[in-house]
MINU-361136 format. One record per residue: x negated, y, z of N, C-alpha, C, O, CB in turn. Coordinates in steps of 0.2 Angstrom, whole numbers, plus 5000, padded with zeros to 4 digits. Glycine has a CB too. Example, Ala and Ser with C-alpha at 12.3 -4.5 7.8 and 13.67 -1.06 7.14 Angstrom:
BEGIN
493449725039493849785039493449845039492949835042494349785045;493649895035493249955036493650005039493350065040493049975029;
***
This chain:
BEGIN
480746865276481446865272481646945270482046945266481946845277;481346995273481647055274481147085269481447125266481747095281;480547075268480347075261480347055256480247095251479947075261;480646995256480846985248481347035246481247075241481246925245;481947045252482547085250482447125246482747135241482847105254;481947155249481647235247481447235241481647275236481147275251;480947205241480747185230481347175229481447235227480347105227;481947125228482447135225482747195224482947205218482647105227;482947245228483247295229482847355224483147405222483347315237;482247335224481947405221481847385213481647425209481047435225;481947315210481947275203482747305203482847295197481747165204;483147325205484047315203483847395202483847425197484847285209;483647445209483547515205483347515198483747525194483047555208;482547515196482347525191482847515184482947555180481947495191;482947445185483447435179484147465179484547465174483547365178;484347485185484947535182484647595179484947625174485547555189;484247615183483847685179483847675172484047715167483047705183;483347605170483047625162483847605159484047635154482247565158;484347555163485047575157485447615157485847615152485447535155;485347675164485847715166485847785162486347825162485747725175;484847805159484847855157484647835150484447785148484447895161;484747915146484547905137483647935139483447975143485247985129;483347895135482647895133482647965131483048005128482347835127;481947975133481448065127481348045123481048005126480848115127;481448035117481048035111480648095109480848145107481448015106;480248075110479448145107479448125100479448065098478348125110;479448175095479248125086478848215085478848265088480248085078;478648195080478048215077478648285071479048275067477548125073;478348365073478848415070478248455065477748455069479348485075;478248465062477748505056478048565054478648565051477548455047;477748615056477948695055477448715051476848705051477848745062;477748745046477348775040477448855042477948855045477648755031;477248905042477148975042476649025036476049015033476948985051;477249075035476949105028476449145032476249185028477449155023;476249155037475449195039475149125041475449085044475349255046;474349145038473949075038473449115047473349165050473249065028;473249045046472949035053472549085052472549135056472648955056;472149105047471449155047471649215043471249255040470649135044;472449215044472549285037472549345043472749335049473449275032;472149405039471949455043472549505041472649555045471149485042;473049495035473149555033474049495029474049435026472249605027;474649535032475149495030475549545026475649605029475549455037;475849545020476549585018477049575013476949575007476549655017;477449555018478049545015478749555020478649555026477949485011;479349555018479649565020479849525028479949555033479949565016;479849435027479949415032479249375034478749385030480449375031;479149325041479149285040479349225040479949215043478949295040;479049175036479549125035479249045039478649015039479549115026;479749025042479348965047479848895043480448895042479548975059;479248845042479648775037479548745043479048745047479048735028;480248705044480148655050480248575046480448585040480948665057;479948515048479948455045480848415047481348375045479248415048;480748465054481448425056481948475056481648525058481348385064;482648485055483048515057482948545065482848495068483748485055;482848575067482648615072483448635076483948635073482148685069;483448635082483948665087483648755085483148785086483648615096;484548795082484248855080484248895089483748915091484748895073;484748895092484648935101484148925102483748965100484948905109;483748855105483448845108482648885105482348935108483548775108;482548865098482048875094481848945092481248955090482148835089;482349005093482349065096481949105100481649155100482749085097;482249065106481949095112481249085111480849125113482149075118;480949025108480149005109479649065102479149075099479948885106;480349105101479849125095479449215097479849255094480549115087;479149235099478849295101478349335097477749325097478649275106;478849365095478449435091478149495094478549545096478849475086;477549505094477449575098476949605093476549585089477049565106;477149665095476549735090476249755097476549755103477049835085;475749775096474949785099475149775105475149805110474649865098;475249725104475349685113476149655115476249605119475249755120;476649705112477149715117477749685112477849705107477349805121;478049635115478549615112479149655110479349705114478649555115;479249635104479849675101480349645100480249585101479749705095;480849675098481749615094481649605090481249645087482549635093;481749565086481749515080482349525076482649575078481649435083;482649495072483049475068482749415063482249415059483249535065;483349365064483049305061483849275056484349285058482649235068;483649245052484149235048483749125045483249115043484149315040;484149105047484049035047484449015039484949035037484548985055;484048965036484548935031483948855029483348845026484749005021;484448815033484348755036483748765042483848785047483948705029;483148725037482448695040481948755041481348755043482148625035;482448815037481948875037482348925041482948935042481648915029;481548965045481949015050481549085048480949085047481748985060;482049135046481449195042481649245049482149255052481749245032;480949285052481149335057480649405053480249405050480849315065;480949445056480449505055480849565061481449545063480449535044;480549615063480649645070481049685067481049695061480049685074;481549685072482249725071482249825069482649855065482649695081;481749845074481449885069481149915063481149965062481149895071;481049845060480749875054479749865055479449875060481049965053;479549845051478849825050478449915051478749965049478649775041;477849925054477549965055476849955051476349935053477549975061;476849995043476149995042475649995045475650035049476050015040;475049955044474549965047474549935053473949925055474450035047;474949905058474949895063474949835066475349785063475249925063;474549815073474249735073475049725076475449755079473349705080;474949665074475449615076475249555078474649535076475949605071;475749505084475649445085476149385084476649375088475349465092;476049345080476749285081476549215085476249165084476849245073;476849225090476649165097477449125097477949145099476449195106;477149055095477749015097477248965100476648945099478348975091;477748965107477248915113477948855118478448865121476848995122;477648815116478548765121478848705116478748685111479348825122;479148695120479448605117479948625113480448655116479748525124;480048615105480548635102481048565103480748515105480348655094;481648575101482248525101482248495096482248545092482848535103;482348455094482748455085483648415087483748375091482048405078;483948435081484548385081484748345082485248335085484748365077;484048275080484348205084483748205092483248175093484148125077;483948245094483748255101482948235102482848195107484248215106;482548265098481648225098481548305102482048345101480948195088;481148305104480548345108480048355103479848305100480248315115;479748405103478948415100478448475102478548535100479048425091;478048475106477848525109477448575102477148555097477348495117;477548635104477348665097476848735101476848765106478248705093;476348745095475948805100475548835091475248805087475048765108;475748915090475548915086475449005087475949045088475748875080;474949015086474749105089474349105081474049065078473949115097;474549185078474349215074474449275074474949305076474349205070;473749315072473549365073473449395067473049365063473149375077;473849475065473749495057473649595058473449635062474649465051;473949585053474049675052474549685046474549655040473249715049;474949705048475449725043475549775037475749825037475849745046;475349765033475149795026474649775020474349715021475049845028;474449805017474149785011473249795015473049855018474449845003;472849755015472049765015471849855014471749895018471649725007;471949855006471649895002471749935002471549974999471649884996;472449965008472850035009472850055018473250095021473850025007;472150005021472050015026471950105029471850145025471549985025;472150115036472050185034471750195040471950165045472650235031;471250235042470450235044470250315046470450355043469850195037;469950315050469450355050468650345048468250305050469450375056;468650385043467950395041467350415045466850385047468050445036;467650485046467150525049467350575054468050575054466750555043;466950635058467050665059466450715062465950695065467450645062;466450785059465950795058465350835065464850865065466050825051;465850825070465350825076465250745079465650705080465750875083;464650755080464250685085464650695093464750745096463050715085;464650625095464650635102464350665106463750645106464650605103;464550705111464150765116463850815113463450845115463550735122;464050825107463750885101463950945105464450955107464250885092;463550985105463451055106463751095100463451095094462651075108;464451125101464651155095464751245095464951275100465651105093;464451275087464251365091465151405091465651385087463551425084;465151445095465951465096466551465093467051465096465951515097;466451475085466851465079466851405074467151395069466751505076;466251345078466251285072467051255073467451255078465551225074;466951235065467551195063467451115066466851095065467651195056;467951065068467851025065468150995060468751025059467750995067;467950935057468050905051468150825053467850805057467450925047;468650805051469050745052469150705047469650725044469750755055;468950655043468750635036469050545037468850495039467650655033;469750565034470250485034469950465026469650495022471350505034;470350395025470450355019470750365015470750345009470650295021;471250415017471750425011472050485016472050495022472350355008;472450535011472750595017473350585021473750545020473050655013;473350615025473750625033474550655030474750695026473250695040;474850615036475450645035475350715040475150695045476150605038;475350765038475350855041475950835047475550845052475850935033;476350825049477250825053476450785058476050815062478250745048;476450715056476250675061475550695066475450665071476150625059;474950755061474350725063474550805068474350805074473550715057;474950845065475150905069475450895078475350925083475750955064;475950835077475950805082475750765089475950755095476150785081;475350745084474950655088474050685091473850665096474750575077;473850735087473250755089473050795093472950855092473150785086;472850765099472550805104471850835107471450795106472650775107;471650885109471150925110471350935117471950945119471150995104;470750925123470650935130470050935132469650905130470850895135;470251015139470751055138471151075131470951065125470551105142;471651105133472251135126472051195126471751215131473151125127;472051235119471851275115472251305111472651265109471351255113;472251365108472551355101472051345096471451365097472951415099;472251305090471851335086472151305078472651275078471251315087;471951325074472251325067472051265063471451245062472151385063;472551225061472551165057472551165050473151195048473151125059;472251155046472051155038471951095034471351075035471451185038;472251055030472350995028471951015021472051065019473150975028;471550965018471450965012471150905009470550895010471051015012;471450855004471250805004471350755008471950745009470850795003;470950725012470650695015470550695022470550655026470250695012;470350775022470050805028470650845030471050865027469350845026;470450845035470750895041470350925044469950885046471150875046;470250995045469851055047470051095052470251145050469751095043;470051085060470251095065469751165066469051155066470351035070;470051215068469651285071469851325075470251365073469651335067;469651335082469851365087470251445085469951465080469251375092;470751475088470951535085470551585088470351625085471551555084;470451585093469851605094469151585095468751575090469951635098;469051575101468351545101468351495105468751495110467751585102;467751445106467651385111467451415119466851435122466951315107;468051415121467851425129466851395129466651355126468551365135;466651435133466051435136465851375139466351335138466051485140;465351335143465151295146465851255149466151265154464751315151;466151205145466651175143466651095137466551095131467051235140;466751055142466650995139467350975137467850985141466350945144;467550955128468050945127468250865122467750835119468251005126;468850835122468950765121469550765115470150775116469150735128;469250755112469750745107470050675106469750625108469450775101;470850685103470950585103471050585095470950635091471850545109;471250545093471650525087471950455088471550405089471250525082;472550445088473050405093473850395088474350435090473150455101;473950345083474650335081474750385077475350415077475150345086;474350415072474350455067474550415060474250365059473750495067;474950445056475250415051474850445044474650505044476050425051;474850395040474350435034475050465028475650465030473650345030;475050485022475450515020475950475019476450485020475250545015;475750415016476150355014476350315020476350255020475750305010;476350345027476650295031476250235035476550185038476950285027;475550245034475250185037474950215044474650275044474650145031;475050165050474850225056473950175055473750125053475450225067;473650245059473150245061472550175061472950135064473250265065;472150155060471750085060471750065068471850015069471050075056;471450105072471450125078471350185082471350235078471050105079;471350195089471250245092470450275093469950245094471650235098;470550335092469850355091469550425096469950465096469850365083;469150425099469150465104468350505105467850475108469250425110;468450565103467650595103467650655109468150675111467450645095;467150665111466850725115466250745114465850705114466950715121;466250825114465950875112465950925117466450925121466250905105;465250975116465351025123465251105119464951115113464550995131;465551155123465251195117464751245122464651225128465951245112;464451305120463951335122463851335130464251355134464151395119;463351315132463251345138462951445140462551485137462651295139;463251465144463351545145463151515153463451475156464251585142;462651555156462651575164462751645167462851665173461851555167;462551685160462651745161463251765165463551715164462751775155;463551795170464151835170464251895170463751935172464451825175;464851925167464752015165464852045172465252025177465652045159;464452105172464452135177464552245174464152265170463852105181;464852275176464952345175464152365174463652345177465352385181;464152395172463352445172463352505173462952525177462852465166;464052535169463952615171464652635173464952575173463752665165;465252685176465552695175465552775177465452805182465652655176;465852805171465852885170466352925169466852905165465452905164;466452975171467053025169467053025161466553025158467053105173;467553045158467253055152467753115147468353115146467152995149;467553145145467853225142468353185135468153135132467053305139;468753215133469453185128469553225124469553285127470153165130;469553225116469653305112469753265106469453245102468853365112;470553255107470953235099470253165095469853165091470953335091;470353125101470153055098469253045100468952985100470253045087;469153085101468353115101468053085110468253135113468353225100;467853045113467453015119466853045119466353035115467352945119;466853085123466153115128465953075133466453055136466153175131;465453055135465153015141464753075145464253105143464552945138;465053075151464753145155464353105161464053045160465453195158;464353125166464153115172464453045174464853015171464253175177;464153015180464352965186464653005190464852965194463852935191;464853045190464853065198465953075197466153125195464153155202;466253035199466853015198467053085203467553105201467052935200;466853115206467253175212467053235207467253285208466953185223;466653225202466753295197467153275194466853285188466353325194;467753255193468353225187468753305188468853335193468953135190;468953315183469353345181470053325177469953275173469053395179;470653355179471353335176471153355167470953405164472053395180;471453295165471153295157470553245156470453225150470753385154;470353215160469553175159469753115158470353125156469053175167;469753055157469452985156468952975160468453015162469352965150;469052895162468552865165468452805162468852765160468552855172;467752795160467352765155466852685159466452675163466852835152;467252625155466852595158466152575152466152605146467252535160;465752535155465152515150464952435156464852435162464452595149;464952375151465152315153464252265149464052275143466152295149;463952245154463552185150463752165144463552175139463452125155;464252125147464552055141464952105134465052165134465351975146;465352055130466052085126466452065130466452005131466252065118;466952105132467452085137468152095131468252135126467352125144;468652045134469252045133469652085135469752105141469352005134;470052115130470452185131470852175135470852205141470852215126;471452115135472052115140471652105146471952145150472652065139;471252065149470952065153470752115157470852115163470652045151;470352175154469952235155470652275159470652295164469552255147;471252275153471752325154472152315162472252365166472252305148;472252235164472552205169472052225174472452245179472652145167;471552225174470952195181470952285184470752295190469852155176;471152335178471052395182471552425186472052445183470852435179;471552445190472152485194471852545202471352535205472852415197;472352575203472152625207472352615214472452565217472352685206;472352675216472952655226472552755228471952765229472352545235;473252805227473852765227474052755217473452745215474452825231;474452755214474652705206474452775204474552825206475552665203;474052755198473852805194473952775185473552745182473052815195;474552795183474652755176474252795170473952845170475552755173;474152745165473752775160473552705154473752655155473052805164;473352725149473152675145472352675145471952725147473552675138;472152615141471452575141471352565133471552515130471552495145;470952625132470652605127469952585125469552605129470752655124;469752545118469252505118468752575110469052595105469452405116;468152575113467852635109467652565104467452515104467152695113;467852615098467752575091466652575091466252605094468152645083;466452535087465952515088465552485094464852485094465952555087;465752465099465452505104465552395104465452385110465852595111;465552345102465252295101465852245109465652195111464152315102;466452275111466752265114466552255121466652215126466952225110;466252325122465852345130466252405132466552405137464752365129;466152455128466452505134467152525130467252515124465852575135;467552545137468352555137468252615141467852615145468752505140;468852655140469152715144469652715146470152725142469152755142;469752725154470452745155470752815154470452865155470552745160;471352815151471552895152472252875155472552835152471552945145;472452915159472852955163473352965158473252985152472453015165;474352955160474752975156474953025161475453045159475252935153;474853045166474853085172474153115173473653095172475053045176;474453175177473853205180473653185186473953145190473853285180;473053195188472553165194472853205199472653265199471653185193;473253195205473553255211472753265214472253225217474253225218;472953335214472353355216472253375223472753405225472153405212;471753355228471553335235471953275237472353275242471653405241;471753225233472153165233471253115232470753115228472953165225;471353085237470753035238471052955234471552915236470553035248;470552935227470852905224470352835224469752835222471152945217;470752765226470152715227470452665218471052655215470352645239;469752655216469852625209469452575209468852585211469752665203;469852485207469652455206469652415201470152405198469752445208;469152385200468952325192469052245196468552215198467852345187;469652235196469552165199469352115195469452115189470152135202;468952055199468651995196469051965191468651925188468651945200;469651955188470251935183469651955177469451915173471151975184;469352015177469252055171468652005168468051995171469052145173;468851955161468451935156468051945153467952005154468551935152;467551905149467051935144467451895138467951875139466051915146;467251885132467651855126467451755127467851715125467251885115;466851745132466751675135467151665141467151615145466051675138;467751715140468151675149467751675154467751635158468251585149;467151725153466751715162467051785163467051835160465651695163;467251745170467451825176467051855178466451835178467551815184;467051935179466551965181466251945188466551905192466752015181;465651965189465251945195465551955202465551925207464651975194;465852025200465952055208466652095208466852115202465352125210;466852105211467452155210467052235212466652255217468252125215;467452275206466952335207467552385211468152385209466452375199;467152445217467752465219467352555220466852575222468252425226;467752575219467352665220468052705222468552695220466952715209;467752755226468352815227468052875225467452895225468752835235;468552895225468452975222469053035220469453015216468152965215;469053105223469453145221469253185215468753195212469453185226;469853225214469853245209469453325210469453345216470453235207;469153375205468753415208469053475206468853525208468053415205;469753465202470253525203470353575208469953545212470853505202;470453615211470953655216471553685215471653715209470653695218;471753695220472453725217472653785217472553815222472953705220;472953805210473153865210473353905214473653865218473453865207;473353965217473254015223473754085219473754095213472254035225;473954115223474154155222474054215227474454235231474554145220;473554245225472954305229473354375229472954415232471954325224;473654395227473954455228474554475227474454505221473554495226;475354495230475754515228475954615228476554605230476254465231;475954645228475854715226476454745223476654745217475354715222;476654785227477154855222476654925222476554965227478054875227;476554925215476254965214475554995215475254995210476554995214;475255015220474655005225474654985234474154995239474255055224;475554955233475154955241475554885243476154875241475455045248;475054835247475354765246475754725252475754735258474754725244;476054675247476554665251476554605254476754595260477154675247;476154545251476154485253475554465251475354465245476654455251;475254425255474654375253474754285253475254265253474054385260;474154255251474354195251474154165257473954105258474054165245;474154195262474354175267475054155272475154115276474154205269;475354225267475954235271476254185264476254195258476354335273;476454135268477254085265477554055269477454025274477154015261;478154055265478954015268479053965267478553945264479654025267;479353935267479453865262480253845262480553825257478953795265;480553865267481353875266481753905270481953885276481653825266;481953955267482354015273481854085274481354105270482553965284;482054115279481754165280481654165286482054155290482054205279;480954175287480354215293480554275296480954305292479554225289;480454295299480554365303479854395301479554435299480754345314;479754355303478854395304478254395298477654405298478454345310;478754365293478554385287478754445283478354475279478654335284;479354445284479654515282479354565280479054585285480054545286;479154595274478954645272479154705269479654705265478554625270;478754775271479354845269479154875263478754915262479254895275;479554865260479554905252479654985251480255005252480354865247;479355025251479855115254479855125246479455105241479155215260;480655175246480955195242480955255241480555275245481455185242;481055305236481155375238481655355240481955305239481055435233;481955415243482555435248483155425241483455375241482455525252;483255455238483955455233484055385228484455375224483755535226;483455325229483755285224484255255225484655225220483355235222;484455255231485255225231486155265224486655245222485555265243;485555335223486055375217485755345212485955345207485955465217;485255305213484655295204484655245206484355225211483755345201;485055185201485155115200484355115195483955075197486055105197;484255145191483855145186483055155187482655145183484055185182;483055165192482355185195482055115195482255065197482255225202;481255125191480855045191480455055196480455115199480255025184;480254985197479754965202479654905200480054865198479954955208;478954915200478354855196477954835201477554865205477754885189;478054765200477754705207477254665201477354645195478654635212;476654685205476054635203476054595206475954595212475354645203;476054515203475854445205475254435202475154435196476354395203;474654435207473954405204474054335205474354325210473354445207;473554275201473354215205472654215205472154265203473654155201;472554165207471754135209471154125201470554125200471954045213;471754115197471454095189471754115184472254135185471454045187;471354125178471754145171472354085170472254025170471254135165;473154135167473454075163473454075156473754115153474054065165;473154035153473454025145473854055144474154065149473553985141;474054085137474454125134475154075133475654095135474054135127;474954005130475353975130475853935135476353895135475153945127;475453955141475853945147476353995150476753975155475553935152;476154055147476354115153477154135153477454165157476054195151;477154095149478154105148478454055153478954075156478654075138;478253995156478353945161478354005169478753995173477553875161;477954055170477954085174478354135175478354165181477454095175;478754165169479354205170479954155172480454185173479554235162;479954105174480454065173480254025180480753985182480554025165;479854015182479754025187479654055194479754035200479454015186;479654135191479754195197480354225197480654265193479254255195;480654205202481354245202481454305210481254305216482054175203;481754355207481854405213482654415213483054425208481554485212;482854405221483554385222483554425228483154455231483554305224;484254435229484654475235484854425241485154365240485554525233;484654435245484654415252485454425256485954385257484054465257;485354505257485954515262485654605264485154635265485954445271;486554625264487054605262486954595255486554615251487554635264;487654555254488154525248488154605243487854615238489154495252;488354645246488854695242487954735240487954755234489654755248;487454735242487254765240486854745230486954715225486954775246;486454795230486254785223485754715220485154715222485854865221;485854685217485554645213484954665208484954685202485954625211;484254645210483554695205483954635199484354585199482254685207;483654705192483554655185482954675182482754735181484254655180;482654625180481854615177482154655171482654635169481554525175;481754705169481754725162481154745157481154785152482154795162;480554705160480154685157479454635157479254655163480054725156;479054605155478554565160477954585156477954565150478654475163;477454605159476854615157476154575159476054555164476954655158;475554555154475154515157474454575157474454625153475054425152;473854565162473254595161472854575155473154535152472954595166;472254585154472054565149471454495149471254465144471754625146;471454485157471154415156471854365160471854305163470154405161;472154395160472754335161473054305168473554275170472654275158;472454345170472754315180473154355183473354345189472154305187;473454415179473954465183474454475179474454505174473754535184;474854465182475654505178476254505184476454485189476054425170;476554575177476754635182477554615181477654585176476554715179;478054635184478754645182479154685185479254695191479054585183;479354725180479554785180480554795181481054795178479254825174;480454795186481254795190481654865191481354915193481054765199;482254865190482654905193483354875196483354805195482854965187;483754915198484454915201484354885210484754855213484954845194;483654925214483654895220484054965223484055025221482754865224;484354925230484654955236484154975240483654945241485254925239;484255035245483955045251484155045257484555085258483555085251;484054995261484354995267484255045270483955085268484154965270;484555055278484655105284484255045289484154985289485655145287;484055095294484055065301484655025304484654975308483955115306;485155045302485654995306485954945301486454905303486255025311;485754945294485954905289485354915284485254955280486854925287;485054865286484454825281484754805277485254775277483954775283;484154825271484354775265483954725263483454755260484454805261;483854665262483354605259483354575253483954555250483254545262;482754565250482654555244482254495247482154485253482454605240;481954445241481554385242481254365234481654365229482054315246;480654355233480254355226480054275231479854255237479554435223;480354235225480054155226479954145219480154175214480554095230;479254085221478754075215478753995218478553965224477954135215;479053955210478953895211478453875209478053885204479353855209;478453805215477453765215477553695214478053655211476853775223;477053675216477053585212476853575206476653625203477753565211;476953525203476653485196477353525191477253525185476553365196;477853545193478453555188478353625188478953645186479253515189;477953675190478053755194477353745189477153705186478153785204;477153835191476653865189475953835186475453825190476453905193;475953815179475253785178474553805176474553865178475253755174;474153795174473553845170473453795165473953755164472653855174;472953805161472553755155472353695158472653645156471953785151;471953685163471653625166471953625171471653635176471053625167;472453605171473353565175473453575182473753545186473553465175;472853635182473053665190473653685194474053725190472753725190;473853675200474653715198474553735207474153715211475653655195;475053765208475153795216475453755219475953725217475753855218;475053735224474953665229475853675233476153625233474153675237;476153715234476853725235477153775231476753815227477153735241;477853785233478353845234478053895239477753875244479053815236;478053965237477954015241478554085239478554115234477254035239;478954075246479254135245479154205250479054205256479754105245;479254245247479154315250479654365251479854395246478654345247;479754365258480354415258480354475261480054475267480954395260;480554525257480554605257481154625263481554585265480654635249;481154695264481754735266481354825264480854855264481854725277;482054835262482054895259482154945264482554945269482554885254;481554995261481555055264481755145264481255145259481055055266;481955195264481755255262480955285263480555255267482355305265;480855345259480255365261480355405267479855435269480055385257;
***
């Protein structure tokens, strides 16, 4: 009994279901589309989709998917009836693949279903305005020599804005871009780095008219191999005379103030390189010049400063320093060396023939006791303001002519103490005839007593700003020398 029931009970479901619900109607929808199933090449403004049935326009949107080279884009579609026109809300991109996928059950008006599937695949623009790479005139893994060009050979000419943009070279480089026709003529501005593998792209380049690229395109090229690395060969002092380079000895501890030091290099090396890579300890400034001819090998330092002399000087060429291949030097090169100058001396101070001070005896500030030296007067000059006395300063060396006025102006004679007494005044300066003696002929000195001395002091400035020679010798200090005045 309890089985029939149940057949009954499941005969009253069914028939409320089939009169309770409205039926699917599937019917049969014919879509016409202005790109044909094998068209490779579509243009025009829209496309245009012919429905058989008035179509549901929401629904029949969303099934509709436009994508450029892969990636779906926004659309704009304009319906009038049974026709639906879309084209990418962007704007169409010459040259460029496109895809039209409608996939899914369209709706129509009187509520039918029609499952719909239609993929096509084109290119946007004219065939015949295709735009392409031709050529290019290095081969893959081509070995190219330090200044080759290459050559880039399109369908029709490049937009300049875009190819200057879009074109890549790795590693990055500079180099200069030349358009002619067709071709584009890429040239390093200098040269192709050395054992260096590089990749070039071409990627979304626009041709003059606007059409991008047919595809991406991707070469590599290596340029010279070099194992060589630059290493120094010589380095020399070297003599300087108004533009003029002499190459003298190695031996850097015979440098004299006025010299250059000269390099001489395997490779051609690079200037800023060369300029940077050298330096001293302690700092020695100077410029880096490159000798004309010389095939971009040898350079010289010179000195905007003199060399201090008994100054131990460590000089190095660090590894930074280039050849025109970008290869580092091998080693870093390091040498010390003093300078072979010595310092000016001053060997004999003298009144008249009998002497007063050596270059032994120096002060350096104030007054020594035990340096004090005795000047004798005749007895009456204290009546005779006017009476001379001529003091010979000898030095160690000749000074040029053109220096000797620096050493009047350097030598001064001054009153000590007392105050009240007389002040000397120089009233003439004389030089000997090879230049290492000169005389100055003094009057207006007081003579002291035993219980009231009188002092004087002759100081002679030293250092690089004091007493010089020709070859930038100078008095390793200040030396002062102080007198007391005597009768005879």
């Amino acid at each position: 009994m309890s089985k029939f029931i149940n057949k009954i009970v499941l005969i009253l479901t069914i028939l409320f279901v089939l009169f309770s619900c409205k039926l699917v109607n599937f019917i049969d929808i014919e879509i016409k589309t202005s790109v044909a199933e094998n068209q490779s090449f579509f243009f025009d403004k829209y496309i245009y989709l012919d429905f058989s049935y008035m179509p549901e326009y929401i629904s029949t949107e969303k099934l509709i998917d436009l994508r450029k080279k892969g990636i779906s884009v926004s659309i704009d579609v304009l319906w009038i009836e049974k026709q639906c026109r879309i084209k990418p809300s962007e704007g169409w991109e010459l040259g460029s693949d496109y895809q039209l996928l409608i996939d899914g059950n369209i709706k129509t008006e009187e509520e039918g279903l029609q499952s719909v599937y239609i993929n096509r695949h084109f290119k946007y623009g004219e065939e015949s305005e295709l735009f392409t790479l031709v050529s290019c005139s290095v081969k893959e893994n081509e070995i190219v020599s330090s200044k080759q060009t290459l050559v880039f050979e399109f369908s029709k000419p490049v937009s300049q804005v875009s190819f200057k943009q879009k074109f890549q070279i790795s590693p990055s480089l500079d180099f200069n871009t030349e358009f002619e026709g067709n071709k584009v003529y890429i040239t390093p501005v200098s040269k192709w780095p050395i054992n260096t593998y590089f990749t070039w792209t071409l990627d979304s380049i626009l041709s003059s008219d606007n059409y991008i690229l047919d595809k991406k395109s991707v070469g590599v090229f290596q340029s010279e191999d070099d194992l060589e690395l630059p290493v120094i060969e010589n380095v020399s002092r070297v003599s300087i005379s108004e533009n003029i380079y002499t190459w003298l000895d190695d031996d850097l501890n015979k440098i004299l103030i006025g010299n250059g030091i000269g390099f001489v290099f395997s490779q051609e090396m690079d200037y800023s390189s060369v300029t940077n890579a050298i330096s001293f300890i302690p700092s020695l400034r100077g410029d880096v010049v490159l000798i004309p001819d010389s095939d971009n090998k040898k350079y010289v330092f010179i000195p905007s400063s003199n060399y201090k002399i008994n100054t131990d000087y460590k000089l190095t060429v660090a590894t930074s320093c280039k050849d025109l291949n970008s290869q580092s030097l091998k080693k870093e090169y390091t040498s010390f060396f003093k300078s072979a100058n010595e310092y000016l001396k001053v060997s004999k101070i003298e009144e008249e023939h009998y002497e007063i001070a050596t270059n032994d005896i120096v002060l350096y500030d104030g007054v020594n006791p035990e340096a004090i030296n005795t000047m004798t007067f005749p007895a009456d000059i204290n009546d005779n303001p006017n009476f001379v006395v001529t003091i010979n300063i000898k030095f160690s060396k000749s000074i040029a002519l053109n220096l000797r006025s620096k050493v009047a102006d350097s030598v001064s004679f001054s009153l000590l103490f007392p105050a009240k007494s007389r002040s000397p005044i120089v009233n003439a300066i004389k030089w000997n005839s090879i230049g290492d003696t000169v005389s100055f002929y003094l009057s207006n000195f007081s003579v002291g007593t035993e219980s009231l001395p009188v002092y004087y002091q002759i100081s002679i400035t030293g250092g690089e700003n004091g007493i010089v020679n020709s070859a930038g010798e100078y008095l390793e200090e200040s030396l002062c020398v102080t007198l007391k005045t005597c009768s005879e």
